[in-house]
C-alpha positions, 0 to 999 in steps of 0.5 A: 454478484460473484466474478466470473473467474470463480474457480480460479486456482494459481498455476502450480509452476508460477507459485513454484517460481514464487516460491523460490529459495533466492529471493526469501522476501517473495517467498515469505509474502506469498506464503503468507498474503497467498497462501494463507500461511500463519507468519509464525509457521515453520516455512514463513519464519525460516523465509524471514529469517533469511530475508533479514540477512540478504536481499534487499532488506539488509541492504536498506538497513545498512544505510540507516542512520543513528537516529532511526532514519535515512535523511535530514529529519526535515527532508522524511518525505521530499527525499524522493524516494530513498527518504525515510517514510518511503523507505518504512514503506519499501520496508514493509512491502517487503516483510521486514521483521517487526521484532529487529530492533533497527526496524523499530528504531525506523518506525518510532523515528517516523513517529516521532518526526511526521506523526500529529500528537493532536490530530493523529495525522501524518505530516510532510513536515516536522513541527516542534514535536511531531509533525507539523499538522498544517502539513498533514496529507491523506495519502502518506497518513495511509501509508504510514500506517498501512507501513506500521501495521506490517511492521508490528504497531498495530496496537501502539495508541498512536496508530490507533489514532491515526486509523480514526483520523483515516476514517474521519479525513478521507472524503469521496467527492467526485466533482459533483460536490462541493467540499465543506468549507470548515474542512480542517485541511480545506486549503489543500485543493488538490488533497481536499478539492472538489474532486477527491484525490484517487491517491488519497482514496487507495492509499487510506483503503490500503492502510485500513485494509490491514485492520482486523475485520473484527476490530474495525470502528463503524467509523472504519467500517463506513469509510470502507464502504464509501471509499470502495464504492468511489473506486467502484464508481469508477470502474477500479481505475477509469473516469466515472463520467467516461469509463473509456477513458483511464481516471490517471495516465500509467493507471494501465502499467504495473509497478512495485513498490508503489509509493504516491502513486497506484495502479490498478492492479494494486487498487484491484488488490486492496479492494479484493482484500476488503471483500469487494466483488462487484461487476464494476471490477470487471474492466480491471479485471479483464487488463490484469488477464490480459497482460499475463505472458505465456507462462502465467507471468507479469512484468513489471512496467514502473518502477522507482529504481534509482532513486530507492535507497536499493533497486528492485527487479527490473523494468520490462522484466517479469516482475515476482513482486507483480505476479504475486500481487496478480495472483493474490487478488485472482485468488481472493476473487475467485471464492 
C-alpha cells in the first residue's frame, strides 16, 4: 500500500539551500542520496573534492593519530564521542573520501582493533588481535560496517563477513519470547534479552541498507525482512503494545549525526531506503510533516556538539543535515 504523500516532490528553494557552495559536505549527500546523482559525476566529485579541504572533514583528519586512529586503541569506543569508531562513523556521514589515504588508515585501524578475526563481529574492546569477541555488541557491529561500506570497503572480505554476522546476530524479539539460551552473546541482557534492543535493530538495518539490492545473501535478505517488520511493529518509533506512547524518550527529536542512538526520522529513513512502505510508517510520517517550519525546513533538536572531535550546526537551528534526511525519505516514499 502506497503513502498518501504520493507525488511529493522537494521544494525547489529548500534543495537551493542544500545545494549551497558553503558547506560541500551537504551538497555532495544530497546530490548523491536525493537526487540520485552518480558520486563519479562532475558535480559530486568537485562537491567532494572541496569537502576534503574545508569543513569538517579536514578538520577531524587534523586530529588523527599516527596509528590511523583518534584515541588510545583501548579506548575506540568509550571515548564518547570524539573516539575512533565514533569518528569513522562522523566520517562517513559526511561523504569522506574513500580514496584519501588517512581515510583508509582510520578504517583499516578499526579493523585492526574492533574487528572479530573468528566471528566477524565488532567489539567495544580490543583482544590480542582484533577485537575481543566476548565484547562484540550489535549495534556498533551495524555502524561499523554501515561506516566502511561508505568509505570504500564494500568488497574487503572482512566486511563481507561482518554483513553475515548481521545477518545471523540481530534478533527481533519483542518480550514476547524468550531468547535462546545457547545464544553466542546470551549473557549481554540488554544487547540479547528478552525484548531485543531498538538500537541494535535500526543500526543493523542501517549497515545492511548500503548492501546492493542485487548482492544481498537470503540471509541478508531475511533479516531485512524481519528487522523492517519489528520496526513496523511498532509504528517506526512507539510501543507496539501502546502505539500512544513513544518506544524510547528523544525518539520524537531530530538529531544528526546519530551515534547509538536513533530517531525516528532516521529509523523512517532506513526503512524507506529498504523499500519499505507500509501504513504502519504513517504516525512517523505525520511527526516529520509536522515539524517542518514555514519554509520547508527542520531544525536540529539533538546534537553530540562538544564532545565530537568537531561540532556540527547548531541545536534549535534549522539543521541542513536533518532537511536533508527529511526530504530524502519523503522522496523515496512518495514513488
Amino acid at each position: 500500500m502506497k503513502s498518501p504523500r504520493a507525488g511529493f516532490r522537494v521544494p525547489p528553494e529548500t534543495l537551493d539551500w542544500l545545494l549551497e557552495e558553503n558547506n560541500p559536505s551537504v551538497r555532495f549527500n544530497t546530490l548523491v542520496s536525493l537526487l540520485g546523482r552518480s558520486p563519479n559525476g562532475s558535480n559530486a566529485r568537485d562537491a567532494r573534492r572541496k569537502l576534503m579541504a574545508r569543513g569538517p572533514v579536514p578538520a577531524i583528519l587534523a586530529e588523527q593519530q599516527p596509528d590511523g586512529g583518534w584515541a588510545p586503541r583501548h579506548r575506540l569506543y568509550t571515548s564518547k564521542y570524539w573516539g575512533t569508531v565514533w569518528t569513522l562513523l562522523v566520517l562517513a556521514e559526511l561523504g569522506a573520501d574513500p580514496d584519501d589515504p588517512r581515510v583508509g588508515r582510520a578504517c583499516e585501524h578499526v579493523l585492526e582493533s574492533s574487528w572479530v578475526p573468528e566471528t566477524g563481529g565488532f567489539a567495544v574492546r580490543p583482544g590480542y588481535v582484533g577485537g575481543d569477541d566476548k565484547h562484540a555488541i550489535p549495534c556498533l557491529a551495524g555502524n561499523m560496517v554501515f561506516s566502511l561500506i561508505r568509505l570504500g570497503r564494500l568488497k574487503d572480505p572482512r566486511v563481507q563477513k561482518s554483513i553475515e554476522w548481521i545477518a545471523e546476530h540481530m534478533r527481533y524479539d519483542d518480550g514476547d519470547s524468550e531468547p535462546p539460551a545457547n545464544h553466542r552473546y546470551r549473557r549481554d541482557e540488554m544487547c540479547y534479552g528478552s525484548h531485543t534492543c531498538f538500537h541494535a535493530v535500526v543500526k543493523g538495518l542501517k549497515a545492511l541498507a548500503e548492501v546492493p539490492e542485487e548482492t544481498r545473501s537470503a540471509a541478508v535478505r531475511r533479516c531485512i525482512r524481519l528487522g523492517g517488520e519489528f520496526m513496523l511493529r511498532h509504528r517506526v518509533y512507539r510501543s507496539s503494545r501502546n502505539p500512544r506512547r513513544i518506544g524510547r524518550a528523544g525518539w520524537a527529536s531530530f538529531g544528526f549525526p546519530n551515534m547509538w542512538n536513533t530517531d525516528a526520522l532516521e529509523i523512517l529513513d532506513i526503512l524507506a531506503a529498504l523499500g519499505f512502505d507500509d501504513p504502519r510508517m504513517e504516525q512517523a510520517l505525520d511527526l516529520v510533516e509536522k515539524k517542518r517550519d514555514s519554509r520547508g525546513r527542520w531544525k536540529l533538536d539533538h546534537t553530540w556538539n562538544g564532545k565530537m572531535q568537531v561540532n556540527i550546526e547548531r541545536k534549535g537551528r534549522p539543521s541542513k543535515w536533518v532537511t536533508l534526511r527529511a526530504l530524502r525519505a519523503l522522496s523515496r516514499l512518495s514513488g
